[in-house]
N, C-alpha and C positions, 0 to 999 in steps of 0.2 A: 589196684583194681577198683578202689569205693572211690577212691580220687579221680580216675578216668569216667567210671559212671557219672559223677558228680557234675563234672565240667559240661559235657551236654546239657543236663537237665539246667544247668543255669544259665546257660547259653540259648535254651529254646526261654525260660522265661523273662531274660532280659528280652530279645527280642519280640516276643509278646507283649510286654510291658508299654516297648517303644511302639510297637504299630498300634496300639491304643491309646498314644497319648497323642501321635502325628492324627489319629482319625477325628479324635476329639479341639484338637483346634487347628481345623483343617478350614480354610478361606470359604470352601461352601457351604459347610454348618454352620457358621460366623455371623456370613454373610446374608443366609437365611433367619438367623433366629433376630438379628438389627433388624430386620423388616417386619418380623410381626411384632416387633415391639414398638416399633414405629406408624406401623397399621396401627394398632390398639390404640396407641396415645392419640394418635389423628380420631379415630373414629370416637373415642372417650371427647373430645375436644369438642369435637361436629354435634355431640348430644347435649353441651353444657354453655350456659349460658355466664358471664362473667359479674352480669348481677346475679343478687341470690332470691331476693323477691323481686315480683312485678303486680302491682295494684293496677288496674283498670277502674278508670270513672266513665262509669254510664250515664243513666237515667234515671227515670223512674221506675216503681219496679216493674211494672204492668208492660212497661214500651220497649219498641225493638232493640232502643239501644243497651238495654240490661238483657234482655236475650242473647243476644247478638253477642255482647261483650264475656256472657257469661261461659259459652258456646268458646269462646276463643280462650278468656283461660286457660276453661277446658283441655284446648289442645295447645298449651304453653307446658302445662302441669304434666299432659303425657308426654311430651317431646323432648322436653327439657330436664323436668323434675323438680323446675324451679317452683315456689313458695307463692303460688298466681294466684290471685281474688279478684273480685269484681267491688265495689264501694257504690251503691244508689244515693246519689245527687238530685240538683236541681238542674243539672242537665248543663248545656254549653258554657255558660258564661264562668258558673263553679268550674266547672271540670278545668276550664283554661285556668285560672285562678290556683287550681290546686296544683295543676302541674308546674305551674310558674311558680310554686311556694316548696316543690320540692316534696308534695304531702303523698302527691300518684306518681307512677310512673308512666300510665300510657291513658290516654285519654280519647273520648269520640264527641264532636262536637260540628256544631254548623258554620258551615264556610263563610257567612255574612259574621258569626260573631268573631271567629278565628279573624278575619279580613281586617276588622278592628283592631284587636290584638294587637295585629302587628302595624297598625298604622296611629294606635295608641289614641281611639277617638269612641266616642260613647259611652261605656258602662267599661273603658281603660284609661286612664288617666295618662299614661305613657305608653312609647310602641315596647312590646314584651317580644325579649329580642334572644330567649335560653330555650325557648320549642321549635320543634324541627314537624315535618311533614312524613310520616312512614305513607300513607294512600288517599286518593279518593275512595270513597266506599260507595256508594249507594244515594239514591235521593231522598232527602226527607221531602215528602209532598204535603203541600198547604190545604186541609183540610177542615174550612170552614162551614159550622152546619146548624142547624135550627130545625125544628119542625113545620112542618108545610104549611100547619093553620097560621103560624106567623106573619106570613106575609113576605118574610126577608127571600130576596129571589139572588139579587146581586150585590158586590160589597158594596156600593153605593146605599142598599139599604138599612145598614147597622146603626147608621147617624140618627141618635136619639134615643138608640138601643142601650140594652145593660147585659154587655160581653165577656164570656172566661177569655182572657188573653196567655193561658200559662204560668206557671210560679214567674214570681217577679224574679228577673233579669236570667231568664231560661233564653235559650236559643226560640222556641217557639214565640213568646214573647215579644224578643226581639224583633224577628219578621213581621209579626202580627203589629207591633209599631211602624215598623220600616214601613208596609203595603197601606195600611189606613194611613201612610201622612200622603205615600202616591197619590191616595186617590181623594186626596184634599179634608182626609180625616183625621182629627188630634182625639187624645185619651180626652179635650173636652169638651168634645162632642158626645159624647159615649159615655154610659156609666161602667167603669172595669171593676172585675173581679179579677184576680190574681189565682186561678186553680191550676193543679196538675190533670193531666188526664180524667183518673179517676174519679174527681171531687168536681171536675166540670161534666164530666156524664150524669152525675148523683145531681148536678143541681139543676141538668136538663128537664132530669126524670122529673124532678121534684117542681120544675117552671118558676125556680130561683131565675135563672137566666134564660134570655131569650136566642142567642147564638154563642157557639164556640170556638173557638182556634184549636184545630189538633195539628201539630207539624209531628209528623213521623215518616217512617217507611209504611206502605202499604200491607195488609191493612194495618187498623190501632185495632187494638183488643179489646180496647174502653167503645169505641165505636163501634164494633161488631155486637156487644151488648146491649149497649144502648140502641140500637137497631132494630132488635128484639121488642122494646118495650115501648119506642117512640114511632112514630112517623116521620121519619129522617126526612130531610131537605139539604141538600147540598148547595152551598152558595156558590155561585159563580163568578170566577175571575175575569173579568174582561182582557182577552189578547192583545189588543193593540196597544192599551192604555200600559198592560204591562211591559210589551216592549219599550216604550217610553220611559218606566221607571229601570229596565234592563241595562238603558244605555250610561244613568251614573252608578246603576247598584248592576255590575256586570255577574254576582256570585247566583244572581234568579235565572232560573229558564222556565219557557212557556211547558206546559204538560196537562196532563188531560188525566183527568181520575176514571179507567177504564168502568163501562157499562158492567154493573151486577156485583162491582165492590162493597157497597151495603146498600144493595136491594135495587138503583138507582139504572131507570133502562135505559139510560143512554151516558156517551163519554161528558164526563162536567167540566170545561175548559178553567184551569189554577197556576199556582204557580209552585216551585220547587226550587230546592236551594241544595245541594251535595255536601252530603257528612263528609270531614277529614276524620283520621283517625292518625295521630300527635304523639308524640312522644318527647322527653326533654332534650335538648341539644347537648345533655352531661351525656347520653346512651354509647358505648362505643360502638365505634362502627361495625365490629364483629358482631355484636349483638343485636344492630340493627339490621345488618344482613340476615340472622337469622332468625329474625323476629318477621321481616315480613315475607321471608320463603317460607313459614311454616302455614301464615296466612293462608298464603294462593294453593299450599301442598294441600290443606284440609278444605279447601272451599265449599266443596261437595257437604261438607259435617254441617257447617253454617247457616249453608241453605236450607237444611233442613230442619235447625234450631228457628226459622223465621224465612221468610219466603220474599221479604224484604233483602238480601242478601243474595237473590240470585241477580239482581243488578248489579253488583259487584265484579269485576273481571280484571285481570292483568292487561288486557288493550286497553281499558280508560284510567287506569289507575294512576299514572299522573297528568289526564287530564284536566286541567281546571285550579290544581294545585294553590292556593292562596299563601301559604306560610315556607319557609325555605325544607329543601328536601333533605332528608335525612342521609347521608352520605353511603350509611350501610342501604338504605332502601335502593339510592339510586345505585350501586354496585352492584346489587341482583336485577333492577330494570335493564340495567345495562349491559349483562349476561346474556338475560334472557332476549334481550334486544338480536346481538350477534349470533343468535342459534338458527 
């Protein structure tokens, strides 16, 4: 009788046993639980970056491009989690320098001195051939200025003058050489000072100098101060003359510093040059792809760190491109191309 009872009850829990062990590695539990372990690891992947830092070289610190660059960290640091700063320079000609030395990883500089770069002529001894192109970004505009009792009206009348051109071998610098030799002017004609932003506003105020070179995005923040306290005069670029200098120096275009940018009631005809923004050709592709969709994902952040940046846009972004394009950048152009 306890033998006959017995044999059921171990016959009901052997088959218990087994339909518990069939339900547990049954092809659609299996086959569900590989997929969100496969989600996870994808979407862990999509959030991480395969460098662990990434340094940005700016600017100055006052200038858009330290905003700007700062602004973008920023959004590296939240997207990524990667180890992102920003490093304040002497701006272009550093910034290429240091990314060629391996010292930054991404850098924002002007397409006349990139153009150099890589053609290995002026303030580069050979073409620097390990940077790669992630964007065009934005215009830096040529904002040369004096005050009104001066006299100075157009670049023609700087000759004889004593001019801030920029830290030595800064992008701003550079154009500000390149434009005075267009317009049949050498540094000795001119007495140069050598200042950044700041220290050539300070020696406006001060009537050290008599005109400035600011190359930035609109506005400078050294110039909206100085505004304040001078009677600004905006010099003006002659347009044809610069066509002329456009047709061997192709990285300038004609532009106009719109009426009421500091104080100034009407458009003042100049010239402008388009920031790149660089990175080394060691970058993988993967990380160049997600380096410049995080760009264009946060653009709206940017524009509001500097208002320079709202010329910024995916349609011209490899417009005008001076240096070769970074393979991850053109990957995501080229996505976004076919949508």
């Amino acid at each position: 009788m306890l033998n006959s009872l017995k044999s059921p009850l171990l016959l009901s829990a052997m088959l218990s046993a087994a339909l518990g062990l069939t339900a547990c590695s049954s092809p659609s539990s299996e086959g569900s639980d590989t997929a969100s372990a496969d989600s996870a690891a994808t979407d862990t992947a999509a959030d991480k970056l395969d460098t662990k830092f990434l340094t940005i070289a700016t600017g100055g610190a006052s200038g858009p491009y330290n905003i700007i660059g700062t602004s973008l960290s920023e959004v590296y640091v939240k997207t990524f989690g990667v180890n992102s700063k920003t490093q304040t320079t002497g701006a272009s000609v550093e910034n290429v320098n240091l990314l060629t030395q391996g010292k930054v990883d991404m850098v924002l500089a002007l397409s006349d001195v990139v153009t150099d770069a890589v053609e290995g002529k002026n303030n580069f001894e050979q073409p620097i051939t390990n940077i790669q192109q992630i964007a065009v970004l934005y215009p830096n505009v040529v904002q040369i200025v004096t005050s009104k009792k001066s006299g100075i009206k157009n670049i023609e009348d700087l000759r004889g003058k004593r001019i801030a051109v920029g830290d030595q071998g800064s992008g701003t610098e550079v154009n500000a050489r390149t434009l005075l030799e267009g317009f049949g002017i050498t540094y000795d004609d001119v007495t140069v000072d050598y200042l950044g932003f700041a220290e050539a506003a300070d020696g406006m105020k001060a009537g050290k100098i008599e005109a400035a070179f600011f190359s930035s995005g609109l506005p400078n923040s050294s110039l909206m101060e100085l505004e304040q306290g001078l009677d600004l005069q905006i010099v003006t670029i002659n347009q044809d003359k610069l066509k002329e200098i456009i047709a061997t120096k192709p990285y300038f275009k004609t532009f106009e510093i719109p009426a009421g940018t500091y104080g100034n009631e009407t458009a003042v005809p100049t010239a402008a040059i388009m920031n790149a923004l660089l990175v080394s050709s060691d970058l993988s592709e993967a990380d160049g792809y997600k380096l410049t969709k995080a760009l264009f994902d946060n653009l709206d952040g940017l524009k509001t760190a500097h208002q320079a940046a709202n010329d910024i846009s995916l349609e011209t972004a490899r417009d005008g491109m001076v240096a070769p394009i970074h393979p991850g950048a053109k990957k995501y152009y080229d996505e976004q191309a076919a949508k």
